[in-house]
C-alpha atoms as one frame of an Amber mdcrd trajectory, in Angstrom:
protein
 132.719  39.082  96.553 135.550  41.189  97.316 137.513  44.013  95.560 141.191
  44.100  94.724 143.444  45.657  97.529 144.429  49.558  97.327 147.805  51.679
  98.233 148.013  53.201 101.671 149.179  56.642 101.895 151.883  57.852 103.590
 152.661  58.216 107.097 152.993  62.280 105.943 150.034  62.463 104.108 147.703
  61.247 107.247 149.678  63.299 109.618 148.939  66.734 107.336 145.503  65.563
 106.636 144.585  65.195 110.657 145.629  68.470 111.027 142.945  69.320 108.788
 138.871  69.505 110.627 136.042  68.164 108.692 134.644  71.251 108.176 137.843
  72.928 106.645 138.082  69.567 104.190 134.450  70.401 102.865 135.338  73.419
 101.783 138.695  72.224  99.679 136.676  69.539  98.333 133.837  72.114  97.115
 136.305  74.503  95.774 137.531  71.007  93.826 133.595  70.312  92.655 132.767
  67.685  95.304 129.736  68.342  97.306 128.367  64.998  98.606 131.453  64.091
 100.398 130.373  64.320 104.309 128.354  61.593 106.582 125.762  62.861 109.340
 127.256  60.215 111.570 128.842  61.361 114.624 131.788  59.840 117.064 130.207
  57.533 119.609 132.954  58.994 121.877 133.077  63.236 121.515 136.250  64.234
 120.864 137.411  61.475 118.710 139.594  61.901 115.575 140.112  59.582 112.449
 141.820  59.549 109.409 142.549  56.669 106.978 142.050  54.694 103.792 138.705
  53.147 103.757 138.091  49.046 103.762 134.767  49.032 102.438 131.853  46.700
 103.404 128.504  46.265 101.962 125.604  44.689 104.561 122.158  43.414 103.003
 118.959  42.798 104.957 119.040  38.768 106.077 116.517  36.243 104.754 114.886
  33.097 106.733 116.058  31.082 104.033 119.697  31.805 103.935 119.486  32.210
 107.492 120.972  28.927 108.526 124.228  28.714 106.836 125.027  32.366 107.522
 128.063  31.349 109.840 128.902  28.164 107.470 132.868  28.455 106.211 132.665
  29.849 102.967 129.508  30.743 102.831 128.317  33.512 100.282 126.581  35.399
 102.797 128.317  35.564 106.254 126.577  37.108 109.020 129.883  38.398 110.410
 132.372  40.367 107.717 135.282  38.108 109.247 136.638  38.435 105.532 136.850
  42.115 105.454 138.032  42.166 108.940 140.636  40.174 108.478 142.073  42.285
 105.300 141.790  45.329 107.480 145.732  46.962 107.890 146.663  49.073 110.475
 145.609  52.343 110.309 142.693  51.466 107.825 139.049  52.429 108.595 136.214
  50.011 108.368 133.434  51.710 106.812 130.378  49.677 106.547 126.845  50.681
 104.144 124.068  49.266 106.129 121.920  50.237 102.912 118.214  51.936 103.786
 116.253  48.662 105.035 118.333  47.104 107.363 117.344  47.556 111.392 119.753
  46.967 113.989 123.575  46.512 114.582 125.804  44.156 113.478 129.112  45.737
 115.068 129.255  44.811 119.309 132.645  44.826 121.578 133.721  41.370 120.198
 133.582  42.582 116.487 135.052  45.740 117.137 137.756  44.042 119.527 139.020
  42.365 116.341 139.240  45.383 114.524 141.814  46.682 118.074 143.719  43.522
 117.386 143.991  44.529 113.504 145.068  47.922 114.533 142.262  49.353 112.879
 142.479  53.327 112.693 138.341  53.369 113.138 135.218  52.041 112.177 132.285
  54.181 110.083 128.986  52.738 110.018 125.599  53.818 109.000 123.984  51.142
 111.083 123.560  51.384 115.012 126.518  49.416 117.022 125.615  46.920 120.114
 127.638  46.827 123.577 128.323  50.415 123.494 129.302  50.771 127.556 132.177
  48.163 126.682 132.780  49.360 123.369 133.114  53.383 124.718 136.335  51.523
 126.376 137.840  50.281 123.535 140.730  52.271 121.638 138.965  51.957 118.342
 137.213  55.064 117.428 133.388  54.238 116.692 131.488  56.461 114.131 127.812
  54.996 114.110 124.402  56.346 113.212 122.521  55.004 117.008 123.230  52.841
 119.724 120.853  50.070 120.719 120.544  46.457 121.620 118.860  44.285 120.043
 121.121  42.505 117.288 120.333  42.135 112.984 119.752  39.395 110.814 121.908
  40.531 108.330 124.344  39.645 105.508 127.765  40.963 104.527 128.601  39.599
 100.974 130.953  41.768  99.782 134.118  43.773 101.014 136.678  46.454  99.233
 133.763  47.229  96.654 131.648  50.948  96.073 129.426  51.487  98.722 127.018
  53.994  99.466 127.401  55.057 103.540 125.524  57.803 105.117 124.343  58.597
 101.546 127.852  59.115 100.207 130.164  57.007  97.387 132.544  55.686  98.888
 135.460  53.671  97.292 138.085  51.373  99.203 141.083  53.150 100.000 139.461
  56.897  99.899 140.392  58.341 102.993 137.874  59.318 105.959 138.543  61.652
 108.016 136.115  62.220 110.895 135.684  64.302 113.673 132.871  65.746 115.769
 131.168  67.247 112.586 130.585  63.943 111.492 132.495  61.576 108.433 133.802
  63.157 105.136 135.371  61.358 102.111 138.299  62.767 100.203 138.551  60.530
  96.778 141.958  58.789  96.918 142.868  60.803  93.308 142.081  64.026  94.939
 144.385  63.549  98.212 147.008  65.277  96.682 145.170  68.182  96.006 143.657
  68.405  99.557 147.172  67.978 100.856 148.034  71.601  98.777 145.545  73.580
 100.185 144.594  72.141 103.678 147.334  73.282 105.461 147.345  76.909 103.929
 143.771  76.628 104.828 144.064  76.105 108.406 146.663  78.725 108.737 144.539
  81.250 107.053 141.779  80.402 109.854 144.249  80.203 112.609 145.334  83.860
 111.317 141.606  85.364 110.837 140.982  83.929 114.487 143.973  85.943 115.776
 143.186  89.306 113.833 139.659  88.429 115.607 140.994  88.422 119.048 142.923
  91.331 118.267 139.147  93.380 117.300 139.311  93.056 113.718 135.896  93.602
 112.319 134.798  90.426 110.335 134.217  92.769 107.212 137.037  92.701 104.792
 138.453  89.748 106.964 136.381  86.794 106.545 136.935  86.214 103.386 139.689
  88.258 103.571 139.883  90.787 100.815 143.074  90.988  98.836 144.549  93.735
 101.298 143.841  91.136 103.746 145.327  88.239 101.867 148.616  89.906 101.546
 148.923  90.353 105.131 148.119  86.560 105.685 150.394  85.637 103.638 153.115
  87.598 105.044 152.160  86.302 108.368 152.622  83.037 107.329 155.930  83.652
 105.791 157.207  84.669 109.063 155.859  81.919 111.029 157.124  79.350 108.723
 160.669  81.096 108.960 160.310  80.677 112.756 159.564  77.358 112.318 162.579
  76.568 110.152 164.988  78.280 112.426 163.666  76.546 115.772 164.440  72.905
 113.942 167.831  74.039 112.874
């Protein structure tokens, strides 16, 4: 079974929402009543950025039965989500719910090579990944609970439906964002709101790190007070005025 397709965003709204960390998107999303928004699961590669609309795909533990036709064409239970793979768009990321029972990986180099071809922004799983030294080479960032080798008997019925990853709803085409802090969700209805406050939020930190360096106490500062706020603000005024006169 798979879900209807979704609207990308914008080239604009992923460039303004990369700018934003995980940890600053938290807090918009708790100041807009969202708490259970972020994954524990961490880049296989440190360092490693992603932000997208999400192509969902739900995994369920294998059975001996089934077993034998689980690479038959049109088979109701593929072992490989070659259907969801194949409606990936670039600069989508694959986020797969492994659900609590299932042991081992499904996603290897070869998998994850079609996702390169596909020009897959990323891939979020809650399952370990296989192949990892060839996979840490690929261009495709990984997000995955473990590494190991051995493989899973597994099933992945249904694509571009609710899943549950890491703990956390996720619907296709929210965006992920992810980062060395691990995965967090922003609702595709509340992107717009993110997109007001993120950037005013990570000029307000970049500010409260400079008045830092300069020997601000923290008191007064962090959260700044309203004395405070005003001079942020009139920081930011003049920086953005910079800004505008450097691109004309």
């Amino acid at each position: 079974m798979h879900g209807p397709d979704f609207s990308r965003p914008t080239r604009d709204i992923i460039e303004t929402l990369a700018r934003g960390s995980t940890a600053s998107i938290t807090s918009v999303m708790r100041e807009n009543g969202i708490e259970n928004c972020w994954m524990d699961i961490k880049p296989l590669i440190p360092g490693s950025k992603i932000v997208g609309p999400a192509v969902t795909i739900r995994t369920v533990p294998g059975r001996g039965d089934i077993e034998p036709n689980a690479h038959t064409p049109g088979t109701l239970y593929p072992r490989h989500p070659e259907e969801a793979i194949d409606a990936v768009q670039p600069g989508d990321v694959v986020v797969q719910d492994g659900g609590p029972n299932v042991r081992g990986g499904i996603f290897g180099d070869l998998l994850t090579l079609r996702l390169e071809v596909r020009r897959a922004a990323g891939l979020v799983t809650d399952m370990p990944i296989r192949d990892s030294p060839r996979v840490r080479k690929q261009p495709v960032p990984i997000f995955a609970r473990a590494t190991q080798a051995p493989g899973s008997h597994v099933f992945n019925p249904d694509f571009n439906v609710p899943i549950g990853c890491a703990g956390v709803l996720v619907f296709p085409g929210d965006i992920i964002v992810g980062d060395d802090d691990g995965v967090v969700v922003i609702p595709a209805h509340l992107v717009g709101a993110v997109i007001e406050n993120i950037e005013m939020f990570e000029d307000r930190e970049d500010w409260i790190r400079l008045m830092l360096r300069q020997g601000a106490p923290l008191q007064g500062l962090y959260p700044p007070n309203d004395e405070m706020e005003r001079r942020f603000q009139t920081w930011r005024a003049g920086e953005e005025a910079q800004a505008t006169t450097k691109r004309h």
